[in-house]
Each structure stands twice: as structure tokens, then as C-alpha cells.
C-alpha positions as CSV (number, residue, x, y, z in Angstrom):
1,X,-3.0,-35.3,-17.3
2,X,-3.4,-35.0,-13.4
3,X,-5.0,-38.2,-13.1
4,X,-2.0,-40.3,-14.7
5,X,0.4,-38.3,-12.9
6,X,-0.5,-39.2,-9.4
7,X,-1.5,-43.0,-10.3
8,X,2.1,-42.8,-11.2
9,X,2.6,-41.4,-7.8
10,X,0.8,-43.5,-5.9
11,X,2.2,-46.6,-7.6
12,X,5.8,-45.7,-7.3
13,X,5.4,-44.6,-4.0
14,X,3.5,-47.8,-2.2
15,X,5.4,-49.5,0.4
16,X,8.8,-51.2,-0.7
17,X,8.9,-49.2,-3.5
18,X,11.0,-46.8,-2.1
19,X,10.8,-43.3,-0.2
20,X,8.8,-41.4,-2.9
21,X,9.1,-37.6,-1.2
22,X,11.1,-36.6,-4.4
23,X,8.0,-37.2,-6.5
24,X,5.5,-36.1,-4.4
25,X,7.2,-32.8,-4.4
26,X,7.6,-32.7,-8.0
27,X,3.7,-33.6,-8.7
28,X,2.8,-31.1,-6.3
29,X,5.2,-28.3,-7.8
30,X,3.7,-29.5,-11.2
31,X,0.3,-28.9,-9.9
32,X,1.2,-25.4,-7.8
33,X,2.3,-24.0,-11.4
34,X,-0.5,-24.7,-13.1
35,X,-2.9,-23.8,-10.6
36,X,-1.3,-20.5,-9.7
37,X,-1.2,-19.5,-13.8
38,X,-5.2,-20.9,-13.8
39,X,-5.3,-17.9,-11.0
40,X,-3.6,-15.3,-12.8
41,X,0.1,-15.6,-11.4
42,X,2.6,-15.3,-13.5
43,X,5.5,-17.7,-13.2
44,X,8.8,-15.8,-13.0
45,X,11.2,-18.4,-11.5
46,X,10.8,-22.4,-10.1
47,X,13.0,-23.8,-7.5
48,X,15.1,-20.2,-7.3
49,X,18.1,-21.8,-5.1
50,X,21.2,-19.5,-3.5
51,X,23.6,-20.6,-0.6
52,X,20.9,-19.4,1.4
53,X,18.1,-21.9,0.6
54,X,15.6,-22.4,-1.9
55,X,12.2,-20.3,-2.5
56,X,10.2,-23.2,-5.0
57,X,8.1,-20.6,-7.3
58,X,8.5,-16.7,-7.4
59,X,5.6,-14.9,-9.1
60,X,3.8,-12.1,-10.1
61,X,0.3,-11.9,-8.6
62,X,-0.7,-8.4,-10.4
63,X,1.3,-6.0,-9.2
64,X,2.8,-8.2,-6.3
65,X,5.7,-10.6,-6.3
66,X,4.4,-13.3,-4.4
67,X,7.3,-16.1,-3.3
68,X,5.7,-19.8,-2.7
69,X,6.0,-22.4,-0.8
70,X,4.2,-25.8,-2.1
71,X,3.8,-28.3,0.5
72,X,1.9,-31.7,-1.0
73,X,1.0,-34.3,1.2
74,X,-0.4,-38.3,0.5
75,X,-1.5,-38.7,3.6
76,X,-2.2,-36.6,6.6
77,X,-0.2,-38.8,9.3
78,X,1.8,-36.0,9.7
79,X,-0.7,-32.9,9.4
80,X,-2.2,-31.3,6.8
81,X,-0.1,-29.7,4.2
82,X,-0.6,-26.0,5.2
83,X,0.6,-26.6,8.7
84,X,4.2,-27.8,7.4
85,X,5.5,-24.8,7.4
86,X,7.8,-24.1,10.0
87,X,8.9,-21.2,11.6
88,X,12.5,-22.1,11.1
89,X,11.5,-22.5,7.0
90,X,9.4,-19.1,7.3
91,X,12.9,-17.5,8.4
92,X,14.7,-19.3,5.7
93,X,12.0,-18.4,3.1
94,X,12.5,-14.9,4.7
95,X,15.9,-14.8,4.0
96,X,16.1,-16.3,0.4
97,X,13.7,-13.7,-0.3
98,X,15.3,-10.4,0.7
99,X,18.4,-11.6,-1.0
100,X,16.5,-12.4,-4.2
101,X,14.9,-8.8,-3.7
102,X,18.1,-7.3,-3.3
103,X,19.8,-8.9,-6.4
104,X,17.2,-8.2,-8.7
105,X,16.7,-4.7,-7.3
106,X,13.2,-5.1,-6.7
107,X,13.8,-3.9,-2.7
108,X,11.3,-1.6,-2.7
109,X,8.5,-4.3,-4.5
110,X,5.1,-4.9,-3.5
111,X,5.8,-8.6,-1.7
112,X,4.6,-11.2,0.0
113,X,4.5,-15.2,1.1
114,X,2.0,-17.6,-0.3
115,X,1.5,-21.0,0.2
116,X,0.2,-23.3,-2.0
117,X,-1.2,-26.5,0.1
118,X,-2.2,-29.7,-2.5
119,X,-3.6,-32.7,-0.4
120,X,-2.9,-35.7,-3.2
121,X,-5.8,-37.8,-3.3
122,X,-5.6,-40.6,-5.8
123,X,-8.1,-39.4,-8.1
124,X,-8.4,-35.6,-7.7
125,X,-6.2,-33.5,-5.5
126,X,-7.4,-30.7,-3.8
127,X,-5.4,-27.6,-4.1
128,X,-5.6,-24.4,-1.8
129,X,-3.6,-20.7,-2.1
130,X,-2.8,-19.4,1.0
131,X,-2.4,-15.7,0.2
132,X,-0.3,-13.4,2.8
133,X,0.2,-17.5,4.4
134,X,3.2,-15.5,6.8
135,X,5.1,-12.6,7.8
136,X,8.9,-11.6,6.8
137,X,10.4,-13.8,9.5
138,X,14.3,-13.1,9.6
């Protein structure tokens, strides 16, 4: 299943073809889900969107709501994948966050930020979980 999905990737996404960032995030969000429920998360919500922003997976590590980032990355022109993360996203992320707490009044919840980092290779990716990846930044 993973291998088909990035040759897909990788031939939709080859020069001319077109920008390709749209899939890249949606492999790598495939990929974050299925590695995060291999790991014992629990998915609660993908791409949770307010006016605010967007938080791309909230879950339930345990007894701890973990919100996560994915950042996927072909090539590493730009960095590595774990080192996307901005300080203006962290506050964005921040914000998205405390306002998800606060509608689902879960304010006083265990909770923290992950990241999931997914370098796609053509043949096998390599995934990592950054646990506790950032502070509340806000």
C-alpha cells in the first residue's frame, strides 16, 4: 500500500508535472495516521480547521491529547522535515489548540504538541514522532 502510494507521488510530482505539495501533504498525513494508531494514538479528529488555523491530527496518546503537526518532505533542499516548523506556526498551532480545548471543554486536559516528521523516500519512507516537539507558544 505505501509503496504504490508514493510511486504515485513521485510520478505526479516530477518536474512539469505540476507543483505536487498538495499530495505530498496528503501521503504524509496518510502515513502520520497510520503510524500514530501502529503507536497506540488514537485518532480523534484530521485536519481540525477554525478561523484560527488548522491543527492536522488531534489524538489521544493514553491519557494525553496530543495535537500534530505532519511535515513530509521529498527532498531535503529546504531542511529536514522536523525543522519546518516555525515559530510563527508553533503560535498558530498554539492558538488553534487552546480554542479547540476550550470548545470541547477539555481546558484542564493533559496536552501537548507532537510532530510527526516523514522523509518520503521512493521506496520506503522514514517516519519519526517527535513527542513534547514544542511549548504552548501564544
Amino acid at each position: 500500500m505505501i509503496v504504490p502510494m508514493l510511486k504515485e507521488l513521485f510520478k505526479k510530482t516530477e518536474p512539469g508535472s505540476g507543483d505536487g505539495r498538495r499530495q505530498t501533504g496528503d501521503v504524509g498525513e496518510s502515513l502520520a495516521v497510520r503510524f500514530l494508531k501502529k503507536n497506540g494514538y488514537k485518532i480523534i479528529e484530521q485536519n481540525y480547521r477554525s478561523k484560527l488555523g488548522e491543527i492536522d491530527i488531534i489524538a489521544r496518546d493514553g491519557k494525553v491529547l496530543a495535537f500534530v503537526e505532519v511535515k513530509a518532505r521529498r527532498t531535503n533542499h529546504f531542511g529536514g522535515p522536523k525543522w519546518a516548523l516555525t515559530p510563527r506556526k508553533q503560535r498558530k498551532i498554539s492558538m488553534v489548540a487552546l480554542e479547540y480545548l476550550k470548545k470541547t471543554e477539555q481546558m484542564g486536559a493533559d496536552a501537548r504538541f507532537d510532530v510527526v516528521a516523514i522523509r518520503l523516500l521512493p521506496k520506503n519512507p522514514v517516519i519519526e514522532i517527535i513527542k513534547n516537539a514544542f511549548d504552548l507558544a501564544y
